[in-house]
Steps between C-alpha positions, in 0.01 A plus 500: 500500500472201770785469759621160353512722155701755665731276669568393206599795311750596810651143453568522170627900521710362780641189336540714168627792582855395644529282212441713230794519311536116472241539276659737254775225473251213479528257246209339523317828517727690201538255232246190600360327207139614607610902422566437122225303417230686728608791272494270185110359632419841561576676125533816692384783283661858463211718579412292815569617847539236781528460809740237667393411850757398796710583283810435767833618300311560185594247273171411351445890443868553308398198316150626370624905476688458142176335362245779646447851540516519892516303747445537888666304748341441802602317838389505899856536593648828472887368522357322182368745367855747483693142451283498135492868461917528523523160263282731240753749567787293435365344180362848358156348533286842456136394435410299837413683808542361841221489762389319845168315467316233663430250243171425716395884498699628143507903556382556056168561375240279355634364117846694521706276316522273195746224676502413864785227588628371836779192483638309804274692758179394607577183710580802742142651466210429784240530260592388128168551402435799586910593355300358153189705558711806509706439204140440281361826653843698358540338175280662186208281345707242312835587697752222575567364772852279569566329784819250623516326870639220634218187499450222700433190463126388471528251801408719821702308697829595310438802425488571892817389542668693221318797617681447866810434335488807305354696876797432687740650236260824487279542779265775243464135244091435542422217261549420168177406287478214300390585097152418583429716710659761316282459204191506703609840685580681137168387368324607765670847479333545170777346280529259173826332573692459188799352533639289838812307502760389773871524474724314761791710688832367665551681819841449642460475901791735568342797233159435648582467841728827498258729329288478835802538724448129703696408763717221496322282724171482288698460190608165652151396600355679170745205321441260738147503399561503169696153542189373697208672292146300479485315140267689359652857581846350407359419142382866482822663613732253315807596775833380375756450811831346525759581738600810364295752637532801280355271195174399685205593322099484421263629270187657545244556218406788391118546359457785240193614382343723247173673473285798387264678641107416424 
């Protein structure tokens, strides 16, 4: 692993871990639009095991478990890891099992499992490639793999500034991808993409802001920017702002895509 890929791991362990349990409570994370329907794209089947990578408070792997006959969830952060693995608890969830993994260096044998998912992580990964290469070298010939992320626009110029917008509310945020580039890294992984759609998601400021702790201070700038944004990423984040503060909002897009293993 290169320095600026193990930097990168401590940053996001470090921004993670004393957030955790935001996540459990996340709405964005619990009952987004993009969990359903990833599950609906996928057809999950119930002789498949999966695998759900960064999996965070395991939504995405209490989602697919009814529909499967294991499931393991997986995540860097180990405060993630027992924030998922109490939820399972909780909910009398008794077919996932809870591990740490590196989603650029997965810890499972070759062809291990039917399903391999990972939703609302990988604009935190230093090398999404190589996170794609390892989810094709788990997956069984003809396996599925289902991924959701954040996109960004296709105008580089934009999608820079969303990306530092996003950086200074979590310092472990890398860069979002736009769709194209997505496709390109899942076919070169040794993929047919079959399905790829986008779904647009309101984040209230306060939610968003909170669930990474921010200080005051760069909440105010954070907004401030928002009010001032460049045209073109303004037309990607749509913000809505008056002067009440706790109904200012955005949306980012979502990308979701489908495929199976050659």
């Amino acid at each position: 692993m290169t320095n600026d890929a193990e930097g990168q791991l401590a940053r996001s362990i470090a921004q993670f871990g004393p957030n955790a349990a935001n996540y459990a409570a996340s709405t964005v994370h619990a009952k987004g639009a993009s969990l359903g329907r990833i599950v609906e794209m996928v057809s999950p089947q119930a002789d498949w095991h999966a695998l759900d990578i960064a999996s965070a408070a395991g939504h995405t792997a209490f989602a697919i478990a009814p529909h499967v006959s294991s499931v393991v969830s997986s995540d860097v952060t180990p405060e993630m890891v027992q924030v998922a693995a109490d939820l399972a608890v909780e909910r009398g969830i008794d077919n996932v099992r809870f591990e740490e993994a590196d989603a650029h260096d997965l810890p499972f044998d070759d062809a291990s499992f039917d399903l391999v998912t990972c939703r609302i992580a990988p604009h935190h990964f230093s090398d999404p490639g190589g996170f794609v290469g390892e989810a094709a070298r788990v997956l069984v010939a003809g396996g599925t793999f289902a991924l959701v992320d954040n996109v960004a626009p296709e105008d580089a110029d934009a999608a820079r500034w969303c990306d530092d917008f996003e950086r200074r509310r979590d310092l472990s945020h890398l860069r979002c991808l736009p769709i194209s580039e997505w496709l390109e890294l899942i076919d070169g992984a040794g993929f047919d993409i079959v399905a790829a759609e986008t779904i647009g998601k309101q984040m209230m400021f306060e939610p968003w802001a909170g669930n990474m702790s921010v200080d005051e201070a760069v909440r105010v700038q954070l907004l401030h920017d928002l009010r001032t944004a460049p045209p073109a990423a303004a037309a990607w984040l749509r913000p809505s702002l008056d002067s009440d503060r706790s109904s200012a909002a955005f949306v980012l897009t979502e990308g979701l895509f489908v495929a199976t293993k050659r």
